[in-house]
C-alpha positions as CSV (number, residue, x, y, z in Angstrom):
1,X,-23.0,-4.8,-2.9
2,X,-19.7,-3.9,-2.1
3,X,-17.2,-6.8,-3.4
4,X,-13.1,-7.6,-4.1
5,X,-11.7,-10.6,-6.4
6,X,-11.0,-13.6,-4.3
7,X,-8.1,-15.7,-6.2
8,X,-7.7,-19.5,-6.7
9,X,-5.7,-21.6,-9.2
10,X,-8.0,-24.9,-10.6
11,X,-6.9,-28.4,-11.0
12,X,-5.8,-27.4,-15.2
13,X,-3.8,-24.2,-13.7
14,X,-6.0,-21.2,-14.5
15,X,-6.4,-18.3,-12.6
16,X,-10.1,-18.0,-11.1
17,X,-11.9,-14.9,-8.8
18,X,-14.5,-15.2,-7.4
19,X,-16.2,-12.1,-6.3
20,X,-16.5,-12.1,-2.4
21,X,-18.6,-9.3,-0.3
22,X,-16.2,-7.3,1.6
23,X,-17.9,-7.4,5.1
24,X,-16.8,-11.5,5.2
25,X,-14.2,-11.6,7.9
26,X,-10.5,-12.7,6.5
27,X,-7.7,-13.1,8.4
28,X,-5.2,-12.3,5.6
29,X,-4.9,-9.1,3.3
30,X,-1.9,-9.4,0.2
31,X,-0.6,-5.6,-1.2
32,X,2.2,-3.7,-3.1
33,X,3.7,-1.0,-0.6
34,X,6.2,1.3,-0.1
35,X,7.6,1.6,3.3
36,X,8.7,4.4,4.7
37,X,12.4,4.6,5.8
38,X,13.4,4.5,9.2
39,X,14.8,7.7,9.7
40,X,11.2,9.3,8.1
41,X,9.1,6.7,9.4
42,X,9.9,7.1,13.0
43,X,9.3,10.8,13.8
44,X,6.3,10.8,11.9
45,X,5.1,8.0,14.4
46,X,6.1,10.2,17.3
47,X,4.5,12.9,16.3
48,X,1.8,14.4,18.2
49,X,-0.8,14.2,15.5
50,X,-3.7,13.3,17.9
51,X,-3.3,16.7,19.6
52,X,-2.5,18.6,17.0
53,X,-5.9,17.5,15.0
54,X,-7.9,17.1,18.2
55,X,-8.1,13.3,17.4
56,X,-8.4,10.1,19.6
57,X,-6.9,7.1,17.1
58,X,-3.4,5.4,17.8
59,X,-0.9,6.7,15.1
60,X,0.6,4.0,13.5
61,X,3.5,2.3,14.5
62,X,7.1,3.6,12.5
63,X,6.8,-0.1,11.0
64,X,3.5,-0.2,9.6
65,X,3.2,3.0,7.5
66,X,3.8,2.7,4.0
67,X,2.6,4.0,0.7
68,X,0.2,1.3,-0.6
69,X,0.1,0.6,-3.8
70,X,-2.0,-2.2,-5.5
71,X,-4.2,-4.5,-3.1
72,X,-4.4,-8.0,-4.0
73,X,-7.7,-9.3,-2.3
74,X,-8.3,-10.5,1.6
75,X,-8.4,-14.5,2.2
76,X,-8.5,-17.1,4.9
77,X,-4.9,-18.0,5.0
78,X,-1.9,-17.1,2.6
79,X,-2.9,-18.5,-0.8
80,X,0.7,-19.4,-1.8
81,X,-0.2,-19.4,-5.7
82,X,-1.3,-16.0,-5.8
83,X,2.1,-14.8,-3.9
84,X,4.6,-16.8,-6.4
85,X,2.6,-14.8,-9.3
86,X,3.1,-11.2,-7.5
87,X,6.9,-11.9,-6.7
88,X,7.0,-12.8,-10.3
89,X,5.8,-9.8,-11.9
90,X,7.5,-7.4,-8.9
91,X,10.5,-8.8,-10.5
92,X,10.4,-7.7,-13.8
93,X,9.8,-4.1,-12.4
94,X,12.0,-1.8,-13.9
95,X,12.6,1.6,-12.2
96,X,15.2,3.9,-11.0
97,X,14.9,5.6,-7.2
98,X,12.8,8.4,-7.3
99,X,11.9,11.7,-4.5
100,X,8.5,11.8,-2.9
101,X,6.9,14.8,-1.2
102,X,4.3,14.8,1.3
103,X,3.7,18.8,1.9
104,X,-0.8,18.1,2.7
105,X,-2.4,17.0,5.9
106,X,-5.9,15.5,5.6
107,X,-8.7,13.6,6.2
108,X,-9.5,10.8,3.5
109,X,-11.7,7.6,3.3
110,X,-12.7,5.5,6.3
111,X,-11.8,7.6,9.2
112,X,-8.1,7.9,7.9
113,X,-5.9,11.0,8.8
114,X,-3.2,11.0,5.7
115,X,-0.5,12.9,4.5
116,X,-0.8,13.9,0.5
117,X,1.0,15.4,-1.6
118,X,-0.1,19.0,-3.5
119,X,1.4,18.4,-6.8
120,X,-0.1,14.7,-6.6
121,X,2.9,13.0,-6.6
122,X,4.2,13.0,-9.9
123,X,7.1,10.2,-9.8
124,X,5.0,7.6,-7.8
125,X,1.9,8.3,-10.0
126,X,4.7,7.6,-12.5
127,X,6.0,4.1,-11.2
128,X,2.5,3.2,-10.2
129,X,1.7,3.1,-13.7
130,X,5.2,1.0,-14.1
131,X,3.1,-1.7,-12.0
132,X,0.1,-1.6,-13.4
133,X,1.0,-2.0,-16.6
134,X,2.7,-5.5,-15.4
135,X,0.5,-6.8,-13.5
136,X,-2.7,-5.7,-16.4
137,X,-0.5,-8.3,-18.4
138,X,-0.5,-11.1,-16.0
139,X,-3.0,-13.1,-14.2
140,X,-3.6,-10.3,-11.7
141,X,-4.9,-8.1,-14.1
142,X,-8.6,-8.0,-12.3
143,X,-6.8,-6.0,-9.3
144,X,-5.9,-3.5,-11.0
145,X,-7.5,-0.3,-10.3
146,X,-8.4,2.9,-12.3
147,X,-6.8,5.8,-10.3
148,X,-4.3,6.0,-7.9
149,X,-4.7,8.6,-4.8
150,X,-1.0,8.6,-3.1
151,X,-0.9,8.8,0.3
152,X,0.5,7.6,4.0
153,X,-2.2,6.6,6.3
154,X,-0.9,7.9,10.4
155,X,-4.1,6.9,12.0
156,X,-7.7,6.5,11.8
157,X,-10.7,7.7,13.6
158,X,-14.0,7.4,11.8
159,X,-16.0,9.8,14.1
160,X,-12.8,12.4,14.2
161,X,-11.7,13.0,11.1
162,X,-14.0,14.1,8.8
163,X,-14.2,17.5,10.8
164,X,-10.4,17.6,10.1
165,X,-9.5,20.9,7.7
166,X,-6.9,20.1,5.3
167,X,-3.5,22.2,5.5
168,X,-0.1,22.9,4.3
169,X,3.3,21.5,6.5
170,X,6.5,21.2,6.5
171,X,7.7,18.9,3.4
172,X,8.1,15.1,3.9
173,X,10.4,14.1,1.5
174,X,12.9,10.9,0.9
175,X,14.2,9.0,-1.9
176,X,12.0,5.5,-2.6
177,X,14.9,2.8,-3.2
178,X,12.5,-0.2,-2.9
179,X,9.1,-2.2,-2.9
180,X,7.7,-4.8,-1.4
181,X,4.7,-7.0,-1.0
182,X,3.0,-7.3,2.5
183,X,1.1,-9.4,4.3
184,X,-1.4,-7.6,6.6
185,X,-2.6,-9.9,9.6
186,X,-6.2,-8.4,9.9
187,X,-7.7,-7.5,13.4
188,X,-4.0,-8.5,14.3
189,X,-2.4,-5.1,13.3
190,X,0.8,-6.9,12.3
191,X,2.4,-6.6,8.7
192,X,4.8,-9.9,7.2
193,X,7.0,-9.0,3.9
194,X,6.8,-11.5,1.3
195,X,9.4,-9.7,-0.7
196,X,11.4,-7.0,-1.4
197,X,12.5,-5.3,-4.9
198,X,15.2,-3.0,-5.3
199,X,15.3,0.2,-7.7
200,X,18.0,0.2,-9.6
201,X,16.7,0.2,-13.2
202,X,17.7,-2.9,-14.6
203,X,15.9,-6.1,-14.9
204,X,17.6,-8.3,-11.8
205,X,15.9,-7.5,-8.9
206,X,15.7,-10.4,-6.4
207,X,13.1,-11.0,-3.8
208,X,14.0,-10.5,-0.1
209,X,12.4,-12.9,2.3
């Protein structure tokens, strides 16, 4: 069976999951993201990736690709405990800005056409680990995942893709100079931000709502 963590706070304040199977239809999905810049984000949704791979999906919209990061479960309605815990530990990340290359085009799980990076990424494996660590020492810790596979998702088409060969292009490259934590509205493919963290290597980030 496949399953996620569902999270709830009890009456005494501890931090309970429950194990929920993942065809259940939520309406709300909590992760850590990065995303993309305007001035990358944008031309890479204009782009005629359809044609170019003999695919039929809708690229996604400039606003909605990102980097993600760490998912944080899919629920019926925002559970407001679980977001006051993530801005929390997204606070106390410390981390400078830091380059990211995309220079792969492929196909990867679920019907997804992505852009990946040859070398893997090195300084986002790097502040990944930065996160995890955190959130391994609060009560998020069962979300936490094993391996991190960095990519940006441009559009998805399950019967498509997988005959998709991957290749070399141009570098995508930009400087990261934030995070933040998103709401995903499923089946309503709209994104909210719960915060925002700055880079800037010391300890006072603030939230952005």
């Amino acid at each position: 069976m496949n399953e996620l963590p569902a999270f709830r706070i009890t009456e005494n304040g501890q931090a309970v999951f429950n194990w929920q199977e993942l065809d259940r239809r939520w309406n709300d999905r909590l992760f850590f993201a990065i995303l993309l810049e305007s001035t990358i984000a944008v031309p890479l949704a204009r782009r005629a990736w359809r044609r170019e791979s003999g695919l039929r999906g809708q690229v996604f919209p400039a606003e909605r690709l990102h980097i993600s990061l760490i998912g944080l479960g899919d629920y019926d309605g925002l559970p407001e405990e679980l977001v006051k815990i993530a801005r929390h530990v997204a606070s106390m990340v410390q981390a400078k800005p830091f380059e990211v290359s995309f220079d792969r085009l492929s196909a990867f799980g679920g019907g997804a056409l992505v852009l990946r990076g040859s070398d893997g990424v090195p300084p986002l494996q790097a502040f990944w680990r930065n996160l995890t660590a955190l959130i391994a020492d609060s009560p998020l810790k069962p979300f936490v995942g094993s391996s991190f596979e960095p990519h940006v998702t441009l559009l998805r088409d399950k019967l498509r893709v997988q005959r998709v060969r991957e290749r070399a292009i141009e570098p995508i490259s930009w400087t990261v100079r934030d995070f933040v934590l998103i709401r995903s509205l499923i089946r309503q493919g709209r994104y909210e931000e719960l915060g925002r963290w700055r880079l800037n290597g010391h300890d006072d980030s603030v939230a952005a709502m």
